[in-house]
N, C-alpha and C positions, 0 to 999 in steps of 0.2 A: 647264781650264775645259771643260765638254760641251759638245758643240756640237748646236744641239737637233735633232732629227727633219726637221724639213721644210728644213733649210741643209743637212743630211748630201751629200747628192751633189755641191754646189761645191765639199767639202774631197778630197783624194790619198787613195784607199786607206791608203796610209802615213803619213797624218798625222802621227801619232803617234810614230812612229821620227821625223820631219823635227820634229817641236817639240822633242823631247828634246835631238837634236842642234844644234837653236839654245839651247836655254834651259840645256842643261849644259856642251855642246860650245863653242860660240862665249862666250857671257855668263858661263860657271861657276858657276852659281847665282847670281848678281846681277842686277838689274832691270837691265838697258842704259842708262835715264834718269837716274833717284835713285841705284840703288848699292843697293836695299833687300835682302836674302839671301831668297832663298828657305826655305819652310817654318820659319821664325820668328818670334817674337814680340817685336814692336818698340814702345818708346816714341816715340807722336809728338804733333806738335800740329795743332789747325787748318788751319795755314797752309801745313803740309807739312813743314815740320821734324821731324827726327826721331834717335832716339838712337841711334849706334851703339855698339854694345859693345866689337866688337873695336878699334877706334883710341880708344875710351873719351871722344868727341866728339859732340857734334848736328851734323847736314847738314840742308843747309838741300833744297827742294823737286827740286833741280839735281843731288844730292849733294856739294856743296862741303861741305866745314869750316868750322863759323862758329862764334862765340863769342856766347853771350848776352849781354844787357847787365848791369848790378849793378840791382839791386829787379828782375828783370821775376820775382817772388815769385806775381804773379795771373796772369803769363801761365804759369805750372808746376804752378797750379792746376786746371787746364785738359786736363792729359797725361791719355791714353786709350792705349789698347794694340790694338795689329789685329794681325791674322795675315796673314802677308807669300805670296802665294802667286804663282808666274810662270805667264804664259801667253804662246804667241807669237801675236801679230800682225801685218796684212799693215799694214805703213804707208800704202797708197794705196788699200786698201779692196778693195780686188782680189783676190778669194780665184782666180780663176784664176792671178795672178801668186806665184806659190813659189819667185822668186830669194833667193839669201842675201840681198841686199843690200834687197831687199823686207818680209823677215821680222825681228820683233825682240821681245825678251823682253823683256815692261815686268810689272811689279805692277800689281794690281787699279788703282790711283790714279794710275797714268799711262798703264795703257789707258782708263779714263775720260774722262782731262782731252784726249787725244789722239781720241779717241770722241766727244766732246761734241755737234760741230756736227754731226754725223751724229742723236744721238740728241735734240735737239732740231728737225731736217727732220722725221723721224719723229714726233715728238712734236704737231706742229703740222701734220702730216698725218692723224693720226687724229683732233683735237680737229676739224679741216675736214670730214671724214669725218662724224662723229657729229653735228655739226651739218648736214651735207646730210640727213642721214638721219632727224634730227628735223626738219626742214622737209617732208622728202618725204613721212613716215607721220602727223604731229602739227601740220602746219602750221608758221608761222614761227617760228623761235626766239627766244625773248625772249631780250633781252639784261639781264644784272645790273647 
C-alpha cells in the first residue's frame, strides 16, 4: 500500500525490505487475522466469510472453518470476489514503533475493521472543521 507524500518521513528508509519481511517472512503470504493469501482472488460474503480453495472450505471473519447452513441458497446469492492484497501495519498506531511484535500483515478488511476508530476521529474531526469554517466565512450553520 503507498504511503502518501506528506506521512513519507514517519516511515524507516527501509520500509520496504521491513514489510516484506513481515508479510512474507513471518506471515508467509497470509493476512495474520483471517488467513486470507495474498495476491488472490477470493470468494466472500458480507459478513466476512470467505472461501478458501486450498482446504476446499469457508472461514469465517477470524479464519476458522465453518460450515454453512442447508437453504442459506440467498445468502450465496450475495458472493462477490475481491483481490486479496497484504500490507503491514503498526498495531498501536505508532509509526515510530517498528518492533516485530508491533508490526502485522493484515488484508485490506482487517486493516480497516482494525483502522476504524481511528478513521472515524478523523472523520468527525473534519466534518467539526468544515463546520467551524462555515460559521466563520458564511455565518451559522444550519442544521438539516
Amino acid at each position: 500500500m503507498p504511503i502518501r507524500r506528506e506521512h513519507r518521513f514517519f516511515y524507516l528508509t527501509d520500509w520496504c525490505e521491513l514489510s516484506v519481511v513481515i508479510r512474507f517472512g513471518r506471515a508467509k503470504g497470509r493476512c495474520e487475522s483471517c488467513g486470507r493469501p495474498h495476491d488472490r482472488t477470493v470468494f466472500c460474503l458480507g459478513d466476512g466469510r470467505w472461501w478458501d480453495e486450498e482446504v476446499t472450505s469457508w472461514r469465517d471473519g477470524a479464519g476458522r472453518i465453518i460450515c454453512l447452513a442447508i437453504g442459506t441458497s440467498e445468502v450465496l446469492a450475495t458472493i462477490r470476489t475481491t483481490r486479496v492484497v497484504l500490507a503491514t501495519a503498526h498495531r498501536n498506531h505508532d509509526t515510530a514503533d517498528n518492533t516485530p511484535a508491533n508490526l502485522a500483515a493484515w488484508c485490506q478488511r482487517c486493516h480497516m475493521i482494525h483502522d476504524r476508530p481511528e478513521h472515524v476521529r478523523r472523520r468527525w474531526l473534519t466534518v467539526f472543521r468544515r463546520k467551524a469554517l462555515g460559521d466563520l466565512f458564511r455565518g451559522p450553520y444550519k442544521s438539516v
